[in-house]
N, C-alpha and C positions, 0 to 999 in steps of 0.2 A: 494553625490559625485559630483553630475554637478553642483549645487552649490556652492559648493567650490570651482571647477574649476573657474568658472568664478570669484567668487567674491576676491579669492586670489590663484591665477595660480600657483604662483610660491614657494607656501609651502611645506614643503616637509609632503609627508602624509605614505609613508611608506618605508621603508628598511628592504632587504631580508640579514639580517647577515651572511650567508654562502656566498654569492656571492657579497656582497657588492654593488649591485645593488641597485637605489635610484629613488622614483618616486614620482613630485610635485604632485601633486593636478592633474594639465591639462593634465600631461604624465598617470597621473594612468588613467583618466577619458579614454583618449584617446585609453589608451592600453586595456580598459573593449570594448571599442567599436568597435575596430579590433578583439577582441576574438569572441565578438558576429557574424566578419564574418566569423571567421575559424567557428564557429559552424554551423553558417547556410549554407553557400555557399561551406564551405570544407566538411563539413558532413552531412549536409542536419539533422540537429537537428530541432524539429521539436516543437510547445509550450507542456507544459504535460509531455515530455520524460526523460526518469531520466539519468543524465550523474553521473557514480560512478568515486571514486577516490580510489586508493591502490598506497600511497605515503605521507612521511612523508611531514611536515610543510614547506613551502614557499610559498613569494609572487604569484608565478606561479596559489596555488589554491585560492588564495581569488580572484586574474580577473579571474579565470574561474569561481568562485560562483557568482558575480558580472556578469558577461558577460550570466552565464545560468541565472541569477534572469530575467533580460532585455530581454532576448529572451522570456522568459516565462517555461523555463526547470526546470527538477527540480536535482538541486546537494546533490548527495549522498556520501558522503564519507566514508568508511571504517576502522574499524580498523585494520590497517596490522600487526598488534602482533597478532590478531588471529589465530587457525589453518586454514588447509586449509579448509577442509571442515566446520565449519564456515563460512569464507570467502565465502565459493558456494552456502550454505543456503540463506544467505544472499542476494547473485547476483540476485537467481532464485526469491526472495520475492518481490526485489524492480524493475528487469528484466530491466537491462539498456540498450541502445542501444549505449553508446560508455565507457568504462571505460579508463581511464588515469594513469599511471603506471611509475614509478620510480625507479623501480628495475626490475629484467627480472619475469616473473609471472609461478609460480609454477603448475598452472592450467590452462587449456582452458576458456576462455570467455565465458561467454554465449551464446545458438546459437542468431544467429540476432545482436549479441553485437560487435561494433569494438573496436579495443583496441592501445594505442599511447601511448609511452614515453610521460611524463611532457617533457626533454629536445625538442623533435622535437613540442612538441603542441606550445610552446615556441617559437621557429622560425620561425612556421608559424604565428602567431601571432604577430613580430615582421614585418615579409614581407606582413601582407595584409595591406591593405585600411579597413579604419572605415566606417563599416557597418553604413546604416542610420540610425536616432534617429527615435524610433518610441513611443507611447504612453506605458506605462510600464504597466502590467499585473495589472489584481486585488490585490488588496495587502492582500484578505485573500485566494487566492488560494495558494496551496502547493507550496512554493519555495526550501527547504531541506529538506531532511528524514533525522534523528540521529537516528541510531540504540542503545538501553538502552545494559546494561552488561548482560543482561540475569540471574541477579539473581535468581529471579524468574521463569525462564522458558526459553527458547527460547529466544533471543533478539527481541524485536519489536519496527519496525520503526517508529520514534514521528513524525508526520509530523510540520513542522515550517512555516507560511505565513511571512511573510514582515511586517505583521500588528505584528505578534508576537514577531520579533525579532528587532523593533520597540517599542515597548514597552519596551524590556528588554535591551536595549540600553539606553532609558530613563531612566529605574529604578536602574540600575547600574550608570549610569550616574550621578545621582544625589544623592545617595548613598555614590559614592565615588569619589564625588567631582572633576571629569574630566570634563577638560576643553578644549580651543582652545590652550592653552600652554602646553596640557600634553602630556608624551610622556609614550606609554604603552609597555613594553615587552613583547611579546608574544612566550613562548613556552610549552605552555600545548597545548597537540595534536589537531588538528583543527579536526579532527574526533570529539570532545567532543565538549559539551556546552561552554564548560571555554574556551576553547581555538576558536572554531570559529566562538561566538557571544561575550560572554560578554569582552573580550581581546580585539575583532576587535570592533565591532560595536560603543560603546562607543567613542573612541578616532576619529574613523572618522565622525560618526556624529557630531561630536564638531567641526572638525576642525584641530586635532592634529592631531599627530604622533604614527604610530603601528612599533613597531619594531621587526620583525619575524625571530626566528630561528629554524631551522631544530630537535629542541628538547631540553628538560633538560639536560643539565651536571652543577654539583654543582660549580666544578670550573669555569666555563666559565660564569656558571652564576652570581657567586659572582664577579669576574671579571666587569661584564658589569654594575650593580650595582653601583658598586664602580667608574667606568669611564665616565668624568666629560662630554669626547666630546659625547658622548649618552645620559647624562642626563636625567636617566627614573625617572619618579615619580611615575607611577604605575606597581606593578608587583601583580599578579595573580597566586597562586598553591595553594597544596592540602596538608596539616600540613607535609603529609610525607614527602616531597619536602623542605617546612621550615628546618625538622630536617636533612636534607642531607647537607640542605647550612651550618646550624651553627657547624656540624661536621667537614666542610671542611677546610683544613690547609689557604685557603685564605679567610675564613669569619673577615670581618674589616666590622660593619656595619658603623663604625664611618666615614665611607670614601661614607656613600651612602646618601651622601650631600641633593640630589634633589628630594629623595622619599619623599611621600606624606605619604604611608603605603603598606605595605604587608597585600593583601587579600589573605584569606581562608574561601575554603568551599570542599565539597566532602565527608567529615570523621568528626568525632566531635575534636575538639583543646580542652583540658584543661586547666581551669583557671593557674594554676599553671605555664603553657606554656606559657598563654598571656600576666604575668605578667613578664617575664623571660626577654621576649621580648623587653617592653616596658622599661625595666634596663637596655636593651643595648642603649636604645634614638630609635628604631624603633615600630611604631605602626603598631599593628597586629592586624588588623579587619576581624572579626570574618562574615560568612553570611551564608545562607542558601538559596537551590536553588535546582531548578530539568530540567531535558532535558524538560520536559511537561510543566514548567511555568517557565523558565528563573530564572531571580533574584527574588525572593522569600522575602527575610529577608536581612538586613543587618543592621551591627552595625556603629552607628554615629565614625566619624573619631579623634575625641579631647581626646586625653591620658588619662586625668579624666573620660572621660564618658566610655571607653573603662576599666580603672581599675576600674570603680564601679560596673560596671555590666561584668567583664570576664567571659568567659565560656556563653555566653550569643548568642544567634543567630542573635539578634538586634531586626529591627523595619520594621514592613513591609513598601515595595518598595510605591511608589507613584502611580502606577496605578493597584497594589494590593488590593482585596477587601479578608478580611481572617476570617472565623468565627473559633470557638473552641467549638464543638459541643458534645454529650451526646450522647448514641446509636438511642436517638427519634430525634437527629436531633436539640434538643432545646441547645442557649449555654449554657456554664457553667458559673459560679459564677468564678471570679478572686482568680486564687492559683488554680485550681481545673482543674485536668486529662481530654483531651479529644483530639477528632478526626480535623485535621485541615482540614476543607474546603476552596478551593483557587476560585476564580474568577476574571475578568479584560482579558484585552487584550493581553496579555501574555501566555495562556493559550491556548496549544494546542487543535486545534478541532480533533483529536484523532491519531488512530494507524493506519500504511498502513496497508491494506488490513485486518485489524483486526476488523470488527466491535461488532463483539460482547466484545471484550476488550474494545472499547473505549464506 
């Protein structure tokens, strides 16, 4: 982000679509470094300390991830569809000492925890002075916890380093083909992997343009899509999401001129689906992926290579190492059933406070 600043200032590197608020390269850089004073000098945040979030999609929380990474904090965000108690298992596991909040809060904080409107963090954030630059944390201690859906159990916090989501910036990156010209939509919830690495990080590490809205809606989505002064090339959801767009009275893909492709992962897509797609003139690339190793898998972006192999998860990322192993551990012979082992830099060093899980 500081180097973008400096080497081109005046690009615009992200827009919050509810407010229509617009921020170059130099303004975002600047605004992460006024946040980092409301944290430290307004709240006395401190490195290590977890700042949670219980608030939907905006600019507002990528400078405050950005501003807790630089301080050395660690940002936790929430899912606020949860119940409440959820939500309070949650607080007590990761034990924040400030949560950030965007609607009035159903619950008390946790003891020790203070608690602030996005809109007033906001203002002050706007009224301070840019904290000084200081050397930036280790890039493989904890900078996010993402809490998993609890399938399985309980939700447990994935912790994410810089090295990690660094990694997954790259392999998505070069995956799908984002660039310094690309411009990403972003409204898969930033509580998730999708929505607040592989959507963000990518485009700004390049150089480009993230374009953040407060959530999915089918119309507003196809809408934007379709709209020439946005010009997104890359958009990011989850098959269920696809079939809401193509349901909706305003899907005209022939009007989403500047896309590159429509990624999916989260649920499995059938062939059947991806070739459906591909009849409309939009490619739908298919990937695989976990909160614990980022972008995982992904399918090459060329129509042909996407209709040869549909229903396909792709290829693994460039700083994925991936065995397909047998219950002794040894691989398997190609065609043949087995257990996926992941390694590379991408890969979380484990679960908060959960060691014997990780």
């Amino acid at each position: 982000m500081a180097l973008h600043a400096r080497t081109q200032p005046d690009r615009i590197a992200c827009v919050d679509l509810a407010t229509g608020r617009r921020w170059t390269y130099a303004a975002l850089d600047e605004a992460i470094q006024r946040a980092v004073g409301v944290l430290e000098t307004g709240h006395g945040i401190e490195p290590g300390q977890r700042i949670a979030t219980l608030a939907r999609n905006s600019a507002d929380l990528a400078v405050l991830q950005q501003a807790a990474m630089r301080l050395g904090a660690i940002f936790v965000p929430l899912n606020w569809r949860l119940a409440s108690a959820e939500k309070q298992a949650i607080l007590a596991d990761c034990d924040p000492v400030l949560l950030l909040h965007d609607t009035a809060l159903e619950m008390a904080p946790p003891k020790g925890c203070m608690s602030i409107e996005v809109a007033a963090f906001t203002a002050a954030v706007e009224a301070q002075v840019q904290a000084p630059r200081r050397s930036l944390p280790a890039s493989d201690a904890p900078s996010i916890i993402l809490y998993t859906s609890g399938t399985s159990g309980r939700p447990k916090g994935v912790i994410v380093t810089e090295r990690n989501a660094l990694a997954t910036a790259v392999n998505f990156g070069v995956l799908g083909r984002v660039g310094n010209a690309s411009v990403f939509l972003c409204d898969a919830p930033m509580f998730h992997v999708i929505g607040l690495i592989t959507s963000l990080r990518p485009p700004l590490l390049q150089g480009g343009t993230v374009l953040i809205s407060p959530g999915f809606d089918a119309g507003v989505t196809n809408r934007r899509l379709a709209d020439p002064a946005l010009g997104v090339t890359h958009y990011f959801c989850v098959p269920q999401m696809a079939r809401m767009l193509r349901d909706h009275p305003d899907f005209a893909p022939s009007n989403w001129t500047a896309l590159t492709a429509i990624f999916t992962g989260g649920a499995p897509n059938p062939a059947a689906n991806i070739h459906w797609w591909l009849a409309q003139g939009v490619r739908m690339v298919d990937g695989f992926g976990m909160t614990e190793a980022g972008t995982v898998l992904g399918m090459p972006i060329e129509a042909d290579r996407i209709a040869s192999k549909a229903g396909s998860a792709g290829l693994a990322a460039p700083t994925i190492g991936l065995r397909i192993v047998d219950d002794a551990g040894r691989d398997v012979a190609t065609g043949e059933p087995g257990e996926i082992w992941l390694s590379g830099p991408s890969i979380t060093p484990g679960y908060w406070n959960r060691p014997e899980e990780t």
